[in-house]
C-alpha positions as a Markdown table, in Angstrom:
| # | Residue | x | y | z |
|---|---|---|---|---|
| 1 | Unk | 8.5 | -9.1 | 0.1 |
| 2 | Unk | 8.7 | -12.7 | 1.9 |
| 3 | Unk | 11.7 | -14.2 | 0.3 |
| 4 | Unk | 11.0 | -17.3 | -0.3 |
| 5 | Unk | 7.1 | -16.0 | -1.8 |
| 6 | Unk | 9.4 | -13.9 | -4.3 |
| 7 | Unk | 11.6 | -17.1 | -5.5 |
| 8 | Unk | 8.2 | -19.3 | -6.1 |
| 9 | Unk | 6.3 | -16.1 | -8.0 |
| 10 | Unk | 9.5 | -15.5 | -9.9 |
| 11 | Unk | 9.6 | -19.2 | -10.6 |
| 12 | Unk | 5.9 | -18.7 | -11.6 |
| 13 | Unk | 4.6 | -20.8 | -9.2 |
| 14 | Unk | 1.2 | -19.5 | -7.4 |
| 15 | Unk | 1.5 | -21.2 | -4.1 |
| 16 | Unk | 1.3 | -20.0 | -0.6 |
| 17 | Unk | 4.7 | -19.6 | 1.1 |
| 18 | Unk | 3.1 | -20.4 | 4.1 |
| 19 | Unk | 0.5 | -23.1 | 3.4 |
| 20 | Unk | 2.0 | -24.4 | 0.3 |
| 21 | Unk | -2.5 | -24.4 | -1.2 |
| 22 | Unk | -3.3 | -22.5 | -4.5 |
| 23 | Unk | -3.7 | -18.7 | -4.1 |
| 24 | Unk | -5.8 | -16.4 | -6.2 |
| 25 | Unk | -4.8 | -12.8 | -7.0 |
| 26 | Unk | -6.5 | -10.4 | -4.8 |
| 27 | Unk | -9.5 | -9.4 | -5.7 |
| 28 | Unk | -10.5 | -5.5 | -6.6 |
| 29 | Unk | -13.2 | -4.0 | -4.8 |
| 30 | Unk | -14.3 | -0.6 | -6.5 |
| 31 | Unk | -15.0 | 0.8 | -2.4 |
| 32 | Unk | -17.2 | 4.0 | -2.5 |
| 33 | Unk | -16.4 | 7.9 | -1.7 |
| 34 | Unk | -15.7 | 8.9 | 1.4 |
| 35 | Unk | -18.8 | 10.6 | 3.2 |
| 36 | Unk | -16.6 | 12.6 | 4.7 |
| 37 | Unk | -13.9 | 14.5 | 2.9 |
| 38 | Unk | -10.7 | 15.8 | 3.2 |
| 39 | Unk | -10.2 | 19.7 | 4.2 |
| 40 | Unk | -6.3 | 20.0 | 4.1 |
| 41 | Unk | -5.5 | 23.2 | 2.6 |
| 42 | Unk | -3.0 | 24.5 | 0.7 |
| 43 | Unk | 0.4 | 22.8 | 0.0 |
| 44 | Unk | 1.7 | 19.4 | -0.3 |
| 45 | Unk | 0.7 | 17.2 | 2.2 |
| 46 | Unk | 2.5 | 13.7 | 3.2 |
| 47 | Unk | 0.7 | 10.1 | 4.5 |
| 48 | Unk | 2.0 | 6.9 | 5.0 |
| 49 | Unk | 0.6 | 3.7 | 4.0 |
| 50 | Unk | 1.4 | 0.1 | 4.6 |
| 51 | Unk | -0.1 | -2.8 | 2.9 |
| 52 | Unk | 2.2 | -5.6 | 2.1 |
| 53 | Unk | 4.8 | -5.7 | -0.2 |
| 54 | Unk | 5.7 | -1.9 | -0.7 |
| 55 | Unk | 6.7 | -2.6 | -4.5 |
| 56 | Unk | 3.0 | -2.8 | -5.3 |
| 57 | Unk | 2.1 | -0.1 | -2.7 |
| 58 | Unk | 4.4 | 2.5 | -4.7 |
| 59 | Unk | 3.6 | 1.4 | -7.9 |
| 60 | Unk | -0.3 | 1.7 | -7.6 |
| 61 | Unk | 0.0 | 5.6 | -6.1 |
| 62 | Unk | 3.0 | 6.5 | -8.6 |
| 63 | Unk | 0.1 | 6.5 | -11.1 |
| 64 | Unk | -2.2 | 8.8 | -9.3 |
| 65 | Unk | -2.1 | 12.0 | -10.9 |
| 66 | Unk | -1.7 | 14.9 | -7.6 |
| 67 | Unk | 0.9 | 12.5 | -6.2 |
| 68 | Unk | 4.2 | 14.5 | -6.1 |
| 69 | Unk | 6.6 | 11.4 | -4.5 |
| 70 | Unk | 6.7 | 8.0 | -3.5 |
| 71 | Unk | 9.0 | 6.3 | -1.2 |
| 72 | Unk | 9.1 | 3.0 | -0.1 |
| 73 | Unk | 10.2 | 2.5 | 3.1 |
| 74 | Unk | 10.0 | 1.2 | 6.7 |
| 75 | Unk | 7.1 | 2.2 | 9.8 |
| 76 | Unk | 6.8 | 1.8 | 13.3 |
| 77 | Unk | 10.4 | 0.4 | 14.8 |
| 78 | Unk | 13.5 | 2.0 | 15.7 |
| 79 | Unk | 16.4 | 3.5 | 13.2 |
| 80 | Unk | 18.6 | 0.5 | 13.9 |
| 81 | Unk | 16.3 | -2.2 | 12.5 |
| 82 | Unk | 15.0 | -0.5 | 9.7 |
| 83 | Unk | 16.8 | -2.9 | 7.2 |
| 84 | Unk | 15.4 | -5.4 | 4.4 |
| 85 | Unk | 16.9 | -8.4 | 6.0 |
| 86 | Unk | 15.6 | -7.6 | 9.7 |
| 87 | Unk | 12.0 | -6.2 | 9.0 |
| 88 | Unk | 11.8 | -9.2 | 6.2 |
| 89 | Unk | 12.3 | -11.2 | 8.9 |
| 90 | Unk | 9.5 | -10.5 | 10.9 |
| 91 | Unk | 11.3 | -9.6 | 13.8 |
| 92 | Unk | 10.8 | -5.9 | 13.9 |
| 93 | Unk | 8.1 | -3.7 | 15.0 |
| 94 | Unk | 8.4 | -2.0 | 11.3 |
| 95 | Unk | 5.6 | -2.5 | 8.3 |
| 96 | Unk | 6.7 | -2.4 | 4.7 |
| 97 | Unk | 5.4 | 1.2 | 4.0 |
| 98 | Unk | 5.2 | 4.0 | 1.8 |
| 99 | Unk | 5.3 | 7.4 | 2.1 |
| 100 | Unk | 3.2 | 9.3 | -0.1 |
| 101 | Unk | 3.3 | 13.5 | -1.1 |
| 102 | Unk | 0.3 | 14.9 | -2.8 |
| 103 | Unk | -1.0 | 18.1 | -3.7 |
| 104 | Unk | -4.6 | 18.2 | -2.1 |
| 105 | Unk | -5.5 | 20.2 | -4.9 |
| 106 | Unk | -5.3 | 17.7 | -7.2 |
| 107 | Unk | -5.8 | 14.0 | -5.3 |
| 108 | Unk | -7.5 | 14.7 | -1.9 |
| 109 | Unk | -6.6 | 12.4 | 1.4 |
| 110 | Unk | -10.1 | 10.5 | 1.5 |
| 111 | Unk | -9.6 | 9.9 | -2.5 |
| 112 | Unk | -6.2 | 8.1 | -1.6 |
| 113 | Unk | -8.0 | 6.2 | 1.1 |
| 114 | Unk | -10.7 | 5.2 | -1.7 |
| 115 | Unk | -8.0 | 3.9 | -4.5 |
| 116 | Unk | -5.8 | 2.2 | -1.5 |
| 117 | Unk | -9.1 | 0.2 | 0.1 |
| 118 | Unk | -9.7 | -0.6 | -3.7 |
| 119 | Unk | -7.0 | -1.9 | -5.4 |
| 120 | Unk | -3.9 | -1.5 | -3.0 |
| 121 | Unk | -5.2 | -4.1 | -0.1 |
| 122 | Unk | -7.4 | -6.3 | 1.2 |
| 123 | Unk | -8.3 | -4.5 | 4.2 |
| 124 | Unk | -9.9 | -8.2 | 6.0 |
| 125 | Unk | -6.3 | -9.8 | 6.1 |
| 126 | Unk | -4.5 | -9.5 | 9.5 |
| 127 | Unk | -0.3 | -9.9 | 8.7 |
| 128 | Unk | -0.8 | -10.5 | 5.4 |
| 129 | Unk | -1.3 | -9.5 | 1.6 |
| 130 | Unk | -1.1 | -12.0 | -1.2 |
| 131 | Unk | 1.2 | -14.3 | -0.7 |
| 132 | Unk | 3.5 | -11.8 | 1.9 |
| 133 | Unk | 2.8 | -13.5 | 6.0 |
| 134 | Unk | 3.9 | -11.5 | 8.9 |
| 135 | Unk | 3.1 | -8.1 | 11.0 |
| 136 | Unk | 5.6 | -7.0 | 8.8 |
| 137 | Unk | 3.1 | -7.2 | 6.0 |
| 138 | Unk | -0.2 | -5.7 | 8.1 |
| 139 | Unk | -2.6 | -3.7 | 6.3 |
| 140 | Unk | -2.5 | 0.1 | 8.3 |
| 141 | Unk | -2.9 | 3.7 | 7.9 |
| 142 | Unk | -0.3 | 6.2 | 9.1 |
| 143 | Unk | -2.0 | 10.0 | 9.5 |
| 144 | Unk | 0.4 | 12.5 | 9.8 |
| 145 | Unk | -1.9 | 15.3 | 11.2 |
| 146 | Unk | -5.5 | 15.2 | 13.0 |
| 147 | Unk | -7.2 | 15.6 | 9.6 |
| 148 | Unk | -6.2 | 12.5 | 7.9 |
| 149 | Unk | -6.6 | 10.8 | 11.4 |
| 150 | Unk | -10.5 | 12.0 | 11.4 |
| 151 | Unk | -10.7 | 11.1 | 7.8 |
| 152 | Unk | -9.5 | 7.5 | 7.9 |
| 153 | Unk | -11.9 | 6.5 | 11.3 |
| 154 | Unk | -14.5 | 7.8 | 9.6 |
| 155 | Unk | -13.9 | 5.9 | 6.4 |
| 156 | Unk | -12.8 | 3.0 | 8.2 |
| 157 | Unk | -16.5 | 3.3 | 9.9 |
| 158 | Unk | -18.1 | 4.0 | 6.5 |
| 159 | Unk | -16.4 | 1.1 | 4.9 |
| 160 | Unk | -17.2 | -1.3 | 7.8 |
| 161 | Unk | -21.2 | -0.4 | 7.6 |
| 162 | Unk | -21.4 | -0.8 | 3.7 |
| 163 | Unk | -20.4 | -4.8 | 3.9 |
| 164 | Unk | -17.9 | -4.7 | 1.0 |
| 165 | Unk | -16.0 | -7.4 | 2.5 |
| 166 | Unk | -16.9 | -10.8 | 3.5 |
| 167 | Unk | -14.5 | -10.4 | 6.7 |
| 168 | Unk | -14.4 | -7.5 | 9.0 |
| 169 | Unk | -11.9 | -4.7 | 8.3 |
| 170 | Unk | -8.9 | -5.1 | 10.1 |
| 171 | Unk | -6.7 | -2.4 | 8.8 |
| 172 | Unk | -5.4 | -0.7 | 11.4 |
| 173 | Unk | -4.5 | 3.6 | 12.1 |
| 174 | Unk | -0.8 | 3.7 | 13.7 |
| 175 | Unk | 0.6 | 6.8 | 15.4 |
| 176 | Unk | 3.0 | 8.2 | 13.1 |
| 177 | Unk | 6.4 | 7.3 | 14.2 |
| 178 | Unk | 9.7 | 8.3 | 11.9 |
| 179 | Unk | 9.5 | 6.6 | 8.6 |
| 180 | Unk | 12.9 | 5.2 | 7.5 |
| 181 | Unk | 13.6 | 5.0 | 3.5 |
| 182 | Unk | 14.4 | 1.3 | 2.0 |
| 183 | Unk | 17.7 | 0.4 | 0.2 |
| 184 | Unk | 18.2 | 1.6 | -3.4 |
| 185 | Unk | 16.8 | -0.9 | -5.0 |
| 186 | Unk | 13.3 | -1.1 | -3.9 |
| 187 | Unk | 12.8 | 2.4 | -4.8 |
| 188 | Unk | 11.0 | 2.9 | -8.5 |
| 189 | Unk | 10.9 | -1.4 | -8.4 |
| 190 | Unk | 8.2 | -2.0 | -10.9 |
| 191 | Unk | 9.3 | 0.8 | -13.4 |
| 192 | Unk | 12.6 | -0.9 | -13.5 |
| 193 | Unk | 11.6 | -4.6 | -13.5 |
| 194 | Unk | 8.3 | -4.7 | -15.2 |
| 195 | Unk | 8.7 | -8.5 | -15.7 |
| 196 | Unk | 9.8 | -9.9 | -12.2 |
| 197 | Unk | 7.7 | -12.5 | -11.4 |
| 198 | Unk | 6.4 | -11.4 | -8.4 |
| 199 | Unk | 5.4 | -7.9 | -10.1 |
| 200 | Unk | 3.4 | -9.9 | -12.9 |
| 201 | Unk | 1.9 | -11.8 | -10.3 |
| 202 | Unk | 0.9 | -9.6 | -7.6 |
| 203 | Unk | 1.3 | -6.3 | -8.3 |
| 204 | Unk | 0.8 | -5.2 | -11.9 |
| 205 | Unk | -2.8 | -6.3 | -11.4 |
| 206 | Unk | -3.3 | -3.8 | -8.9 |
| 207 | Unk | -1.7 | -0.7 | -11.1 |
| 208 | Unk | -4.6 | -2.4 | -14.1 |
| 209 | Unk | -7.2 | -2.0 | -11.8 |
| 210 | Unk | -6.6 | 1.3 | -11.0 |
| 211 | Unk | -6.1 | 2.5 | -14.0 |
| 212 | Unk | -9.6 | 0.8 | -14.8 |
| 213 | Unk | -11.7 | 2.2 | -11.6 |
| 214 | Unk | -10.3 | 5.7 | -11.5 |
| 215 | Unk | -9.3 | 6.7 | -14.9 |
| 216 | Unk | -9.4 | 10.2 | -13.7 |
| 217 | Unk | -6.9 | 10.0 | -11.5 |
| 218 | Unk | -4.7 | 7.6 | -13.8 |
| 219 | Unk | -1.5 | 8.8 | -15.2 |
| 220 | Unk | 0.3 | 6.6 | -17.6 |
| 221 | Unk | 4.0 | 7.4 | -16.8 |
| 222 | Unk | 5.5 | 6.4 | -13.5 |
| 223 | Unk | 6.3 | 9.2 | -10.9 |
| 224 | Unk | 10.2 | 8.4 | -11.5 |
| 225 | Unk | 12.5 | 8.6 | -8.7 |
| 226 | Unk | 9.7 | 10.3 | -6.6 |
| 227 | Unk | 10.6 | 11.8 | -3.1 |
């Protein structure tokens, strides 16, 4: 998360970081199935996705029953700048990003795609979500085989044709590149500090509405120490 947007949520403040204007909470938008659906097979299959702050990322799929671990982490630079305080910084090539193992069997790819285009992120915001500004905090999809690839364009294209959004869809579908784990202590962050302010704020909001839109898929506990 952008530093300083951490210090004014935990101060509960609800200002821009950037722009110093009132922000609102992002908004939920229940998005429709996916025409097309996944056909994965058998076993436990991985994904990655990015969309801002990976706290709230993690959180929202730790709930998803099928979901088998969670891992926040960091996409798309090199080993050697995988670290909070670079990729914070805005001076990698790395998104905040979480990798995510599911049992297709249970929560499919395109049904992941559904709950992340509806509560996760807003999908119109280019280097941003909330109040988190920089590449480092872009919207994208990470396939990890030809499947998920297929299936995200042709959500993406199903998504951009139904006009949810105001904006155009600018989430974008990186080549999988190695994902690098985060430190300790963003790992299982909303199970052990329910009350930071920026989890009030930002990203409890997004685990309500999902538990409110998909209460199939909702499981109460946290997927502890997933991954």
């Amino acid at each position: 998360m952008h530093k300083l947007a951490a210090l004014l949520a935990a101060a509960s403040l609800t200002l821009s970081a950037c722009s110093g204007t009132a922000m609102a909470a992002e908004e939920a938008v229940k998005a429709p199935a996916a025409a097309r659906t996944a056909a994965e097979g058998k076993g436990l299959k991985t994904a990655i996705f990015a969309g801002g702050c990976f706290w709230g990322v993690e959180a929202v799929f730790s709930h998803v029953k099928g979901v088998t671990g969670v891992v926040s982490g960091y996409h798309g630079g090199d080993r050697r700048s995988a670290t909070y305080d670079l990729v914070s910084s805005g001076v990698t090539d790395h998104a905040e990003a979480v990798k995510v193992t599911y049992d297709p069997a249970v929560i499919r790819y395109d049904q992941l795609l559904r709950i992340y285009f509806s509560v996760v992120a807003d999908p119109t915001l280019k280097n941003r979500q909330g109040p988190d500004v920089g590449a480092q905090y872009r919207s994208a999809l990470v396939p990890t085989n030809a499947e998920q690839s297929a299936v995200a364009k042709a959500y993406i294209a199903q998504l951009s044709k139904a006009g949810l959004w105001p904006r155009p869809i600018v989430t974008r579908i990186e080549p999988m590149k190695a994902f690098y784990p985060a430190e300790a202590y963003h790992q299982d962050f909303m199970l052990n500090n329910p009350r930071h302010g920026y989890i009030v704020r930002w990203d409890a909001p997004k685990v309500a509405a999902l538990k409110a839109m998909y209460p199939g898929v909702w499981r109460a506990a946290f997927l502890k120490d997933a991954g």
